[in-house]
VOTORLO-110993 format. One line per field, with one value per residue (C-alpha): z, x, y; residue number from 1. Coordinates in Angstrom, 3 decimals, padded with zeros to 6 digits. Last residue first. Layout:
N
up	[Z ...]
east	[X ...]
north	[Y ...]
num	[NUM ...]
***
This chain:
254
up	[008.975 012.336 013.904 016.815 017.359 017.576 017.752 019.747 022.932 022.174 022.443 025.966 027.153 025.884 027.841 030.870 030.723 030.329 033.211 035.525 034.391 035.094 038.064 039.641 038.357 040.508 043.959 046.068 049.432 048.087 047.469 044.662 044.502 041.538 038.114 035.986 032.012 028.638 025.367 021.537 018.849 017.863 014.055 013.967 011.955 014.947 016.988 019.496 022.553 023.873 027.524 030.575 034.383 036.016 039.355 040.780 043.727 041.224 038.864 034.746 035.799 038.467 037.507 034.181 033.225 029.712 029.065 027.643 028.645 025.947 024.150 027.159 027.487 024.257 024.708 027.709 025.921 022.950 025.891 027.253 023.381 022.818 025.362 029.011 030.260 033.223 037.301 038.771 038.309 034.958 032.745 029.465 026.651 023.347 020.638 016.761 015.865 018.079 016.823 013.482 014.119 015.712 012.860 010.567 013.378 013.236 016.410 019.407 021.031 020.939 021.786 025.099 026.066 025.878 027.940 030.480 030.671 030.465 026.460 025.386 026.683 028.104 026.592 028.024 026.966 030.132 033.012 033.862 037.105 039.304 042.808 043.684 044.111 046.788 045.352 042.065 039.236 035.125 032.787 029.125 026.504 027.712 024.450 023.968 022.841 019.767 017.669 019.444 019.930 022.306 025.563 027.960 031.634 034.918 038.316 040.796 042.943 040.751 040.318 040.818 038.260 036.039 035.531 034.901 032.106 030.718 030.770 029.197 026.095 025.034 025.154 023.020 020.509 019.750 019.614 019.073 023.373 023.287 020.408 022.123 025.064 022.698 020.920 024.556 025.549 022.680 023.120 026.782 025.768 026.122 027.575 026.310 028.501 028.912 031.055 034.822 034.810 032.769 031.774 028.104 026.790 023.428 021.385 022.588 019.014 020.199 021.796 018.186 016.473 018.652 018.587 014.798 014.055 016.978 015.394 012.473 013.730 016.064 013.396 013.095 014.310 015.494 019.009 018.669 018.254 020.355 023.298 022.400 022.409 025.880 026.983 029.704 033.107 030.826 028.553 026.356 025.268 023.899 021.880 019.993 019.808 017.933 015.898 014.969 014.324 012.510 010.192 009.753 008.461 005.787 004.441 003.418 -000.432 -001.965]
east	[013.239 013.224 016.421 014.917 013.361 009.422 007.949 005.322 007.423 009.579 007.087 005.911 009.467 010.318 006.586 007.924 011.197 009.188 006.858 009.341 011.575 008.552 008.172 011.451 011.323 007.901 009.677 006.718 006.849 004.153 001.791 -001.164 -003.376 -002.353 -001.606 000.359 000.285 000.369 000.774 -001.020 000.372 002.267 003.828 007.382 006.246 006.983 004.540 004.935 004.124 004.251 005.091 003.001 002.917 000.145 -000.575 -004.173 -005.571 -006.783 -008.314 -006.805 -003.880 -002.192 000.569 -000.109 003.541 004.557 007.202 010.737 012.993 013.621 009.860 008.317 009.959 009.522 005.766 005.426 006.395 004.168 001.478 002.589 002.553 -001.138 -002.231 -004.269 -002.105 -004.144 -002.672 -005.736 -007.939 -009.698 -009.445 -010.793 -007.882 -009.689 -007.935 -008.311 -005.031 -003.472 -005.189 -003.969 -000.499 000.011 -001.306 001.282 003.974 003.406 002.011 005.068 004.266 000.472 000.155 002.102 000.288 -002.717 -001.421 -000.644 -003.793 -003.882 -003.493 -005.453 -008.955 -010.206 -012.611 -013.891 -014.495 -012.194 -013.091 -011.367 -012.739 -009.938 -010.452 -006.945 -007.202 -005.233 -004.123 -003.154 -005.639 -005.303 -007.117 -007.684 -009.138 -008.755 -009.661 -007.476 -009.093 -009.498 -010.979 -009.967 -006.214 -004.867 -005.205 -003.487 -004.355 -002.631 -003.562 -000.584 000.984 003.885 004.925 001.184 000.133 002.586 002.279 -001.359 -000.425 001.824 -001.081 -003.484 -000.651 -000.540 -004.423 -004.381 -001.551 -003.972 -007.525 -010.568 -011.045 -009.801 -012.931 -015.631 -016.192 -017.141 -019.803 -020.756 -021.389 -023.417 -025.766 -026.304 -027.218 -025.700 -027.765 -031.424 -033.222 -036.648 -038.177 -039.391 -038.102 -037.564 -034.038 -034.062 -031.740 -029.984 -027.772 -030.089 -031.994 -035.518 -033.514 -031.456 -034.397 -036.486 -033.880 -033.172 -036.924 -037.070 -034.465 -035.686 -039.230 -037.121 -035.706 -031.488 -029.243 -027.120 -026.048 -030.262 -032.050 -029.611 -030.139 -033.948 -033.845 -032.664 -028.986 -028.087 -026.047 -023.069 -022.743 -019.679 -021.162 -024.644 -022.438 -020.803 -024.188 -025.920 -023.318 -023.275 -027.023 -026.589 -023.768 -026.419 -029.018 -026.495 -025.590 -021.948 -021.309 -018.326]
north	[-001.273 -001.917 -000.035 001.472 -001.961 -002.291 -006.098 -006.149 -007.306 -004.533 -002.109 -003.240 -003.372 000.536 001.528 -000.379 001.781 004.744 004.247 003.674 006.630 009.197 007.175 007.360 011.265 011.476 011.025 011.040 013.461 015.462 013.003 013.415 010.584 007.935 006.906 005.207 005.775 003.945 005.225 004.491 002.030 004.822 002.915 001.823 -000.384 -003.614 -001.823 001.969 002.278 005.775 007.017 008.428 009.378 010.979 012.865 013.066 015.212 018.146 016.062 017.272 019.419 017.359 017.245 015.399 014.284 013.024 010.606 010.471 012.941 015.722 014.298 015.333 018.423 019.168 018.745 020.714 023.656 023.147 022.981 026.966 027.981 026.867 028.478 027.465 024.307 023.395 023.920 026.055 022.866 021.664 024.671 024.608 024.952 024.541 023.106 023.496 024.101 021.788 018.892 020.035 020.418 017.120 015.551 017.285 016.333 012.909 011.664 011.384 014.468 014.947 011.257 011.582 015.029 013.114 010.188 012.675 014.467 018.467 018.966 015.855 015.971 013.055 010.382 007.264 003.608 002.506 004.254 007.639 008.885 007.140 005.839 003.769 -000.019 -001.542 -004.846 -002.055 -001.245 -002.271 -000.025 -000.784 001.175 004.746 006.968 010.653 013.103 015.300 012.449 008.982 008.882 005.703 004.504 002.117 003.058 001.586 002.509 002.624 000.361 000.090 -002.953 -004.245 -001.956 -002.489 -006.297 -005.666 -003.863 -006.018 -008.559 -005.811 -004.388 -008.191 -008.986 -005.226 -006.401 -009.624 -007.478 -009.765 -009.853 -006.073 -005.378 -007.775 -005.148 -002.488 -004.823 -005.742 -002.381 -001.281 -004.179 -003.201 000.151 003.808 006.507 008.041 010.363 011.319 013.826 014.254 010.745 007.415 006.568 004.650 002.451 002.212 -000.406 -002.641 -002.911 -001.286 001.380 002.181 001.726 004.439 006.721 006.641 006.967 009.845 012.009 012.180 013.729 015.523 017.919 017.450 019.946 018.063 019.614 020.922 017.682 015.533 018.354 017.818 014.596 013.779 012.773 010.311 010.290 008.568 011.508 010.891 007.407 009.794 011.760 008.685 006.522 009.736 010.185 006.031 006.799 009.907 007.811 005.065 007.673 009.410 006.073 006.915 007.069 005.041]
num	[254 253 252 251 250 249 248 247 246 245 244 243 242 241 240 239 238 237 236 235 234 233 232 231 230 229 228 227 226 225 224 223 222 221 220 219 218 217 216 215 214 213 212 211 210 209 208 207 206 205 204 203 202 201 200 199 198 197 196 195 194 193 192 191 190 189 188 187 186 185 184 183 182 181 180 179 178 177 176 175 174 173 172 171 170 169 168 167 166 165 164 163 162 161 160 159 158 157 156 155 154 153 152 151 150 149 148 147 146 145 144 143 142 141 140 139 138 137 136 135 134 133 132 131 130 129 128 127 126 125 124 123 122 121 120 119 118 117 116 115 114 113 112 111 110 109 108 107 106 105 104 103 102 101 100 99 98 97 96 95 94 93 92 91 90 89 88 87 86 85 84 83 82 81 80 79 78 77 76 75 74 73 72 71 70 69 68 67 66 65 64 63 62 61 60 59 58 57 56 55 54 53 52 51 50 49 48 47 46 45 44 43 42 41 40 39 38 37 36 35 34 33 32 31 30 29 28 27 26 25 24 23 22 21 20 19 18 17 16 15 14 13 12 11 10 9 8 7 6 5 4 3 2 1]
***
């Protein structure tokens, strides 16, 4: 079947314009897609006229994700059985843990934070759910990476980028395939912090009844030297195991 070439500009155009929360004008639109204005401005105008849009007004105009747009995203956990069960476990995390709690799963080249649960005494984060963070310096990225199949894997790796985030970020190929089999050797993934400088991170995969990744789930939470990190590395992993057996997985499902 042949795509509508206008509707998939429009969902490209929603896509970029979610990574960029302070708003994106035509022009950048124009030129990252390389697309002439006149098109550009049909598509914009519908999409604004429809909600899916709104416009910032200023020294020059920008267009940022819609109210429409943000309740069509909010409807997918409420439709989502296995995501209502990942959120109340969630929840149960961050209270045992005192530590933010993310579920998120592959989305592209990153990884997608769809739910996030905070402590009584909430902890700042930047990730909010409906973002994107890279996979090689995050802990639920580094989770995926490992426990994808290995073809997939492969190709992510392949066409990575390693931009530093603080002093502490994975920078080749060869130092992350390192941190992989040492997450896979113990069970969960460990952003130290490499992504925010004051943050540590904890992660392990879920997995459903297939034996399918359903996606990971991580703690998080400001950087403390005296914190034994092991307790949570094991934390998270035994939570991760309980989540996964509530939907089903058993190491010896068929």
């Amino acid at each position: 079947m042949t795509s509508n070439r206008t509707v998939q500009r429009a969902i490209d155009f929603l896509v970029y314009i979610a990574a960029h929360p302070g708003g994106v004008s035509m022009d950048e639109l124009c030129e990252y897609f390389s697309i002439p204005r006149t098109s550009a401005y049909v598509i914009l105008v519908t999409l604004v006229q429809s909600g899916m849009l709104e416009v910032i007004s200023g020294k020059r105009q920008l267009y940022r994700t819609g109210i429409l747009a943000y309740q069509i995203g909010m409807s997918y956990p409420d439709a989502s059985d296995e995501l209502k069960l990942i959120g109340s476990s969630l929840h149960e995390l961050a209270v045992k843990s005192d530590r933010t709690a993310f579920f998120g799963k592959l989305s592209g080249d990153k990884v997608l934070y769809l739910l996030k649960e905070v402590p009584e005494n909430p902890i700042i984060t930047t990730a909010t759910v409906g973002s994107t963070a890279p996979l090689y310096c995050t802990s639920l990225g580094k989770t995926l990476l490992t426990y994808l199949p290995e073809e997939e894997t492969a190709g992510l790796l392949n066409q990575m980028e390693f931009l530093p985030r603080t002093e502490r970020t994975i920078h080749s190929q060869e130092q992350l395939l390192a941190e992989l089999s040492l997450t896979r050797s113990r069970g969960y993934a460990m952003d130290f912090r490499e992504y925010e400088d004051h943050m540590v991170c904890v992660s392990a995969p879920i997995y459903r009844r297939d034996g399918s990744l359903a996606g990971a789930v991580s703690i998080s939470g400001f950087y403390r030297p005296e914190d034994d990190y092991e307790t949570y590395g094991r934390l998270i992993r035994q939570e991760a195991a309980e989540i996964s057996r509530l939907l089903g997985y058993r190491k010896d499902n068929p």
